[in-house]
N, CA, C and O atoms as a GROMACS GRO file, in nm:
protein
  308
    1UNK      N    1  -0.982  -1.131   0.427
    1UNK     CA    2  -0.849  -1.135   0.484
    1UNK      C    3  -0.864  -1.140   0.636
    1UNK      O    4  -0.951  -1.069   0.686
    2UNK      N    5  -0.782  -1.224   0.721
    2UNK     CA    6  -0.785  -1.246   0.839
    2UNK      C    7  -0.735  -1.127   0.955
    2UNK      O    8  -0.624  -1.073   0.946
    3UNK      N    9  -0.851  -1.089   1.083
    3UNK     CA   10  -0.773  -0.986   1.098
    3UNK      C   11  -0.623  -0.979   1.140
    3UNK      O   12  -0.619  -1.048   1.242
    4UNK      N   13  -0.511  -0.936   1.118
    4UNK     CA   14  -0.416  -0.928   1.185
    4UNK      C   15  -0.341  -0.755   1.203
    4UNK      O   16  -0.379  -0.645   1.164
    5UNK      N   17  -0.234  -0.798   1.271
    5UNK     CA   18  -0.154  -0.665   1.248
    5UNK      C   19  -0.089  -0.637   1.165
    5UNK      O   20   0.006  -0.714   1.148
    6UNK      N   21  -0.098  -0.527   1.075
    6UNK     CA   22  -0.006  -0.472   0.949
    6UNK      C   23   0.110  -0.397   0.937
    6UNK      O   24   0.073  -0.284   0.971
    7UNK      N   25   0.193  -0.393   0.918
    7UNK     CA   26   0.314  -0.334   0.885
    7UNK      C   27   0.352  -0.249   0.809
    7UNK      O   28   0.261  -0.218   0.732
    8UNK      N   29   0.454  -0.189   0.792
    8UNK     CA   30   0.495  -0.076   0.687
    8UNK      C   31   0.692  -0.122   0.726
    8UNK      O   32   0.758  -0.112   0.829
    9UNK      N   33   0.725  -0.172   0.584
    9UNK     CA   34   0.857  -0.160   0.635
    9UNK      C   35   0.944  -0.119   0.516
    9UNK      O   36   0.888  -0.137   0.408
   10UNK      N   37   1.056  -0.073   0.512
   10UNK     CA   38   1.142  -0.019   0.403
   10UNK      C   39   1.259  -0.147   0.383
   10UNK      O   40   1.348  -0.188   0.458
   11UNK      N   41   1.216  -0.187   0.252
   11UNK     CA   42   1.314  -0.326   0.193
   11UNK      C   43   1.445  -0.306   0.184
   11UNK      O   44   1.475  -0.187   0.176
   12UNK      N   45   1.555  -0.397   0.182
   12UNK     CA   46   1.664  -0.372   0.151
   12UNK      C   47   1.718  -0.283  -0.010
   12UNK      O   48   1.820  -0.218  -0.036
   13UNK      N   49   1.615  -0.314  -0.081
   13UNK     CA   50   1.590  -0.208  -0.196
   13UNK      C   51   1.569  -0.119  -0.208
   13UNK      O   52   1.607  -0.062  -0.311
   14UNK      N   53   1.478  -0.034  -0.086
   14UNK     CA   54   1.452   0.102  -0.119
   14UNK      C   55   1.294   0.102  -0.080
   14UNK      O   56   1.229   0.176  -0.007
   15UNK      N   57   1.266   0.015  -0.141
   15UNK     CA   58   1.101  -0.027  -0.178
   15UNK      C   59   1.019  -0.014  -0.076
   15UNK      O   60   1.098  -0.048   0.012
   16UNK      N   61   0.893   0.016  -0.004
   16UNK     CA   62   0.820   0.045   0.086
   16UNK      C   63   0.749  -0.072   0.083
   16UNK      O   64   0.695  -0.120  -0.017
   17UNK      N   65   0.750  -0.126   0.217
   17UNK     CA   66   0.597  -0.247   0.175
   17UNK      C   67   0.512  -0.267   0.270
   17UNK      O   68   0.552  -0.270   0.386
   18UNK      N   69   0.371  -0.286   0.238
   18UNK     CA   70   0.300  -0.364   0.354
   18UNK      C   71   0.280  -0.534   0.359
   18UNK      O   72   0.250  -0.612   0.268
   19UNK      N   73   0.310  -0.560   0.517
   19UNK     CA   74   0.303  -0.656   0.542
   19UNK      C   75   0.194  -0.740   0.653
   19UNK      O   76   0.154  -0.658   0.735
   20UNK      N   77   0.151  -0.839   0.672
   20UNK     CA   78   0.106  -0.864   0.825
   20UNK      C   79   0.258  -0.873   0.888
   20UNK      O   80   0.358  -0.897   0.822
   21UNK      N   81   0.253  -0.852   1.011
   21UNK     CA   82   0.336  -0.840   1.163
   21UNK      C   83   0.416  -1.036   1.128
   21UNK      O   84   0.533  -1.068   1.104
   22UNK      N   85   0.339  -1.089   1.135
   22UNK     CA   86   0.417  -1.202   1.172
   22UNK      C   87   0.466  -1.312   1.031
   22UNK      O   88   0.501  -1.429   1.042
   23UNK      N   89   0.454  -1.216   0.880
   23UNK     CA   90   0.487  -1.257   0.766
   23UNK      C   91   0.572  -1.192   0.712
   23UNK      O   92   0.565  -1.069   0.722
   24UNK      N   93   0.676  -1.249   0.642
   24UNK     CA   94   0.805  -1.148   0.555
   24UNK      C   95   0.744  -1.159   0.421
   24UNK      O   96   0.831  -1.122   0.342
   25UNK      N   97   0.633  -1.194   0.356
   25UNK     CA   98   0.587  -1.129   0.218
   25UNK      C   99   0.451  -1.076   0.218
   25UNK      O  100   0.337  -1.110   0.249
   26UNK      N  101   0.539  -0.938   0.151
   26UNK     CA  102   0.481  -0.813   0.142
   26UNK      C  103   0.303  -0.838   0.070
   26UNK      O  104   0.278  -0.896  -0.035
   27UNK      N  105   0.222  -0.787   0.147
   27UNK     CA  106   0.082  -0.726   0.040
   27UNK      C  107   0.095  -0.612  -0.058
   27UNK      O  108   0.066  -0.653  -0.170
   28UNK      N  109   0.121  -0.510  -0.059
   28UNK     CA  110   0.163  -0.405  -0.099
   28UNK      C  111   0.332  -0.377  -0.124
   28UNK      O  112   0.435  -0.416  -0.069
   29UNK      N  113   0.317  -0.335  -0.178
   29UNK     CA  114   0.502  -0.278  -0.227
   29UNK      C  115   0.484  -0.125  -0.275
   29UNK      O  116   0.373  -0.104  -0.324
   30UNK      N  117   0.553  -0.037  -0.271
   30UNK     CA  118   0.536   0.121  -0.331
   30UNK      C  119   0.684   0.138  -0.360
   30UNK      O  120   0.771   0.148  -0.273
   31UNK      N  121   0.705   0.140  -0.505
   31UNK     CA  122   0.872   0.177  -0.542
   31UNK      C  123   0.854   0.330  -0.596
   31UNK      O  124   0.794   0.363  -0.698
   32UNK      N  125   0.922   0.416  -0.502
   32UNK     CA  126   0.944   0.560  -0.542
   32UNK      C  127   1.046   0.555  -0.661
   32UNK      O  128   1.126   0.462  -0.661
   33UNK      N  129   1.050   0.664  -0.782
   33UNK     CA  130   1.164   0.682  -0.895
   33UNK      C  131   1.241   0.777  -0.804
   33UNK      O  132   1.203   0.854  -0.717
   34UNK      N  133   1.347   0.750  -0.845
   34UNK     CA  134   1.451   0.860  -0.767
   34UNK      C  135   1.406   1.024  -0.815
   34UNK      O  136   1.466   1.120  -0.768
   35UNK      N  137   1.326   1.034  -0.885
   35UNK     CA  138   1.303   1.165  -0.911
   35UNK      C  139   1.189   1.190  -0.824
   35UNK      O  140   1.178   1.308  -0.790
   36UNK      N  141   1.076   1.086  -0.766
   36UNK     CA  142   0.971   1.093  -0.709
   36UNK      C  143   1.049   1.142  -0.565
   36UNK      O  144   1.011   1.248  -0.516
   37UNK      N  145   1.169   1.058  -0.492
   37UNK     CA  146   1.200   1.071  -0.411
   37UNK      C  147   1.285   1.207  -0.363
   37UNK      O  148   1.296   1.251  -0.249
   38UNK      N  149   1.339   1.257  -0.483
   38UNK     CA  150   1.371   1.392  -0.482
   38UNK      C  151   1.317   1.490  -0.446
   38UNK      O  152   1.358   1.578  -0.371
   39UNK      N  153   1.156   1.474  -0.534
   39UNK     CA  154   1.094   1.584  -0.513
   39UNK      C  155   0.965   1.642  -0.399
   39UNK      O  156   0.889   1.737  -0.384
   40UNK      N  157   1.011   1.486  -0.322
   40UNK     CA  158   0.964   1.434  -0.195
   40UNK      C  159   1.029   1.504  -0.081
   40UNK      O  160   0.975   1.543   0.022
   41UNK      N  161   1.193   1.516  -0.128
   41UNK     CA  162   1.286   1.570  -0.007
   41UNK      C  163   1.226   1.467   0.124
   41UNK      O  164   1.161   1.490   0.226
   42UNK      N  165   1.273   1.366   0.076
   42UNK     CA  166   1.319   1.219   0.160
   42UNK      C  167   1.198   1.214   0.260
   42UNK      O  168   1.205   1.162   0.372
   43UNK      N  169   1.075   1.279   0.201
   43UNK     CA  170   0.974   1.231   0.298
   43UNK      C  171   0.873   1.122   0.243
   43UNK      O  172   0.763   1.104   0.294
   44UNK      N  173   0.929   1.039   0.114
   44UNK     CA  174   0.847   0.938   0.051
   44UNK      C  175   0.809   0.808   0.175
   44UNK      O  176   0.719   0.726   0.159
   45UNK      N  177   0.877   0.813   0.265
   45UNK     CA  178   0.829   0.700   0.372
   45UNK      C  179   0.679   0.741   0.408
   45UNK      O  180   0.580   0.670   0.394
   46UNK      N  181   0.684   0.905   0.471
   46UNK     CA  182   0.559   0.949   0.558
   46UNK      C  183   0.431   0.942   0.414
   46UNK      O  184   0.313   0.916   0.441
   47UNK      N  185   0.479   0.972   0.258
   47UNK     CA  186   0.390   0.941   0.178
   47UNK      C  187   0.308   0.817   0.121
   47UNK      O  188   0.208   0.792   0.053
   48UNK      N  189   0.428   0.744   0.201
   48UNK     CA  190   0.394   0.566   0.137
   48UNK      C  191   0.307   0.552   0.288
   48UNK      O  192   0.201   0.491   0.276
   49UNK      N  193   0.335   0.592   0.404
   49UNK     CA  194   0.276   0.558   0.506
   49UNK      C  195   0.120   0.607   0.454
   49UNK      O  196   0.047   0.507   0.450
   50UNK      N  197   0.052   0.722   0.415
   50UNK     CA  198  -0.040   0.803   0.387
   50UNK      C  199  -0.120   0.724   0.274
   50UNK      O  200  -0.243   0.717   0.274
   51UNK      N  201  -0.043   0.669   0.183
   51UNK     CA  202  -0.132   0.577   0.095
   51UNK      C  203  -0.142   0.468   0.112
   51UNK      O  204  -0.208   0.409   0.027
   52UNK      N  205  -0.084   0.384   0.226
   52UNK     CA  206  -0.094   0.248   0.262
   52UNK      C  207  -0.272   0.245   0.390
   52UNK      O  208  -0.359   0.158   0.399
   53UNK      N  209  -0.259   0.366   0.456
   53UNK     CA  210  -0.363   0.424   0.540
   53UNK      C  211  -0.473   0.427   0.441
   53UNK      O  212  -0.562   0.344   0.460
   54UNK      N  213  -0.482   0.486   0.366
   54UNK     CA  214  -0.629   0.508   0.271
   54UNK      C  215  -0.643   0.367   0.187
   54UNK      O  216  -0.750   0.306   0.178
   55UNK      N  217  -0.535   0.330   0.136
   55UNK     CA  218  -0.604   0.180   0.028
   55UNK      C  219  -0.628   0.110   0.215
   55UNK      O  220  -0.732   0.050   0.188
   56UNK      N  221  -0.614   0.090   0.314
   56UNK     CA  222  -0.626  -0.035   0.420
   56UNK      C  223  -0.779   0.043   0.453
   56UNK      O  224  -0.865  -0.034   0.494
   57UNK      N  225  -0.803   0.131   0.444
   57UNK     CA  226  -0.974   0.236   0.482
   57UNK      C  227  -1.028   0.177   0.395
   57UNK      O  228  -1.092   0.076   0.427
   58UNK      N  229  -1.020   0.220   0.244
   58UNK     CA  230  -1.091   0.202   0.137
   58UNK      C  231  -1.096   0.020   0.134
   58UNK      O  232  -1.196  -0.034   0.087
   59UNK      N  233  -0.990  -0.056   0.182
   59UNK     CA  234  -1.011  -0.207   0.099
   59UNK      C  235  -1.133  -0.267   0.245
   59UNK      O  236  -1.202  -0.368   0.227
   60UNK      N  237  -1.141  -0.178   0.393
   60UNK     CA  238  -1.188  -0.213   0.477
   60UNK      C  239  -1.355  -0.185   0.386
   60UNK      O  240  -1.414  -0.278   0.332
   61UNK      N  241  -1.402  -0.063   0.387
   61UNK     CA  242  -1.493  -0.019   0.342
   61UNK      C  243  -1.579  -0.117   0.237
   61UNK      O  244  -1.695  -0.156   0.246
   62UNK      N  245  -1.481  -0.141   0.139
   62UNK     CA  246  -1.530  -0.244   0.015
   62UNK      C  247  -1.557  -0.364   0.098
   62UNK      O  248  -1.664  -0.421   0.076
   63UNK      N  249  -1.480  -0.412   0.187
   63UNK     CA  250  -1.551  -0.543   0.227
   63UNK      C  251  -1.682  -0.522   0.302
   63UNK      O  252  -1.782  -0.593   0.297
   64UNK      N  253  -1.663  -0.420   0.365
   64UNK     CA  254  -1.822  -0.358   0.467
   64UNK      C  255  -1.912  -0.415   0.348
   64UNK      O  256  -1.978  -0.519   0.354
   65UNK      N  257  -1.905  -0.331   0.243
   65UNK     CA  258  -2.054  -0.317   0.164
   65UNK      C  259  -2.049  -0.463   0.027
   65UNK      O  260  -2.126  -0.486  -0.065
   66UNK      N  261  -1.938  -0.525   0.067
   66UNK     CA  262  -1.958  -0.639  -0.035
   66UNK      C  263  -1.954  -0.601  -0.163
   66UNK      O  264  -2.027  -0.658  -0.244
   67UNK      N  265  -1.878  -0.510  -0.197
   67UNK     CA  266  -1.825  -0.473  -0.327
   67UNK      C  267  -1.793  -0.559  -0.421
   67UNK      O  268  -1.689  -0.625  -0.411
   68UNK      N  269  -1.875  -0.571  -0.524
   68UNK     CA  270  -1.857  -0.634  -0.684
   68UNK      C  271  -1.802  -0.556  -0.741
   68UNK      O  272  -1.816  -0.436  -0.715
   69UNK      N  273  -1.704  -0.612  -0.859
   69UNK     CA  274  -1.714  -0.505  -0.966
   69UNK      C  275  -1.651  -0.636  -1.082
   69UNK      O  276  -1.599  -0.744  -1.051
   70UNK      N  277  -1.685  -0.565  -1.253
   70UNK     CA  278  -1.686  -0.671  -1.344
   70UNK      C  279  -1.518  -0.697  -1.327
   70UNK      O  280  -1.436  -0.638  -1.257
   71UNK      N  281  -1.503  -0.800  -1.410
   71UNK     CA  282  -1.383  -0.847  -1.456
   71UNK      C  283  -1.348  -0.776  -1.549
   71UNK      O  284  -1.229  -0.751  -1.529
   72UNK      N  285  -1.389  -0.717  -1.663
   72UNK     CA  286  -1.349  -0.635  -1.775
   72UNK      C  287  -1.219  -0.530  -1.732
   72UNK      O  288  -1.176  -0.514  -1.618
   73UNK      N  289  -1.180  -0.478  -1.830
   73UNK     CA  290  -1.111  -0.347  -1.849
   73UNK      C  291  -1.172  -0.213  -1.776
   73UNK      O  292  -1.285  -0.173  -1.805
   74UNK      N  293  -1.081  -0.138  -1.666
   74UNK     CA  294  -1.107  -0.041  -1.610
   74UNK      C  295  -1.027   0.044  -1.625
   74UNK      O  296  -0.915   0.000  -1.652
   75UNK      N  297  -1.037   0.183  -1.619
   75UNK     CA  298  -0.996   0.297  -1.658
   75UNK      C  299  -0.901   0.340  -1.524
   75UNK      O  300  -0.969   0.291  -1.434
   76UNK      N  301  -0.832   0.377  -1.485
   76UNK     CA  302  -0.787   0.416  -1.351
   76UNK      C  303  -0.718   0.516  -1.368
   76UNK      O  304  -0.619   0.504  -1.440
   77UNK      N  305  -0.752   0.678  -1.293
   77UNK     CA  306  -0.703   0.763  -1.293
   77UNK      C  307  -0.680   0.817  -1.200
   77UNK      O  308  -0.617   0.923  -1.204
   0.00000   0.00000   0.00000
């Protein structure tokens, strides 16, 4: 991915997304359930900000070391 500047913006939906700076479609999207957002007490932005920070670390990292992994079925927990 090319470097650019990334974004964090809140959709006319609700929806959280990341973007590059000078594109209107989203890389990332994060849709809170209204119960998620409840129990958030309306701080699901600063949480979507917090996991958009670690997957952009972690997806940096994987490219550092040239990360493979199979095509098969993965477990994700």
């Amino acid at each position: 991915m090319p470097t650019s500047f990334l974004e964090i913006v809140e959709l006319p939906d609700g929806r959280i997304a990341l973007r590059r700076a000078e594109d209107e479609e989203s890389l990332v999207v994060l849709d809170f359930s209204v119960e998620a957002k409840a129990f958030l007490q309306g701080q699901h932005v600063e949480v979507a900000k917090a996991m958009f920070n670690v997957g952009v670390q972690m997806a940096g990292h994987l490219a550092e070391n040239n990360f493979q992994h199979d095509e098969g079925p993965r477990v994700l927990h």
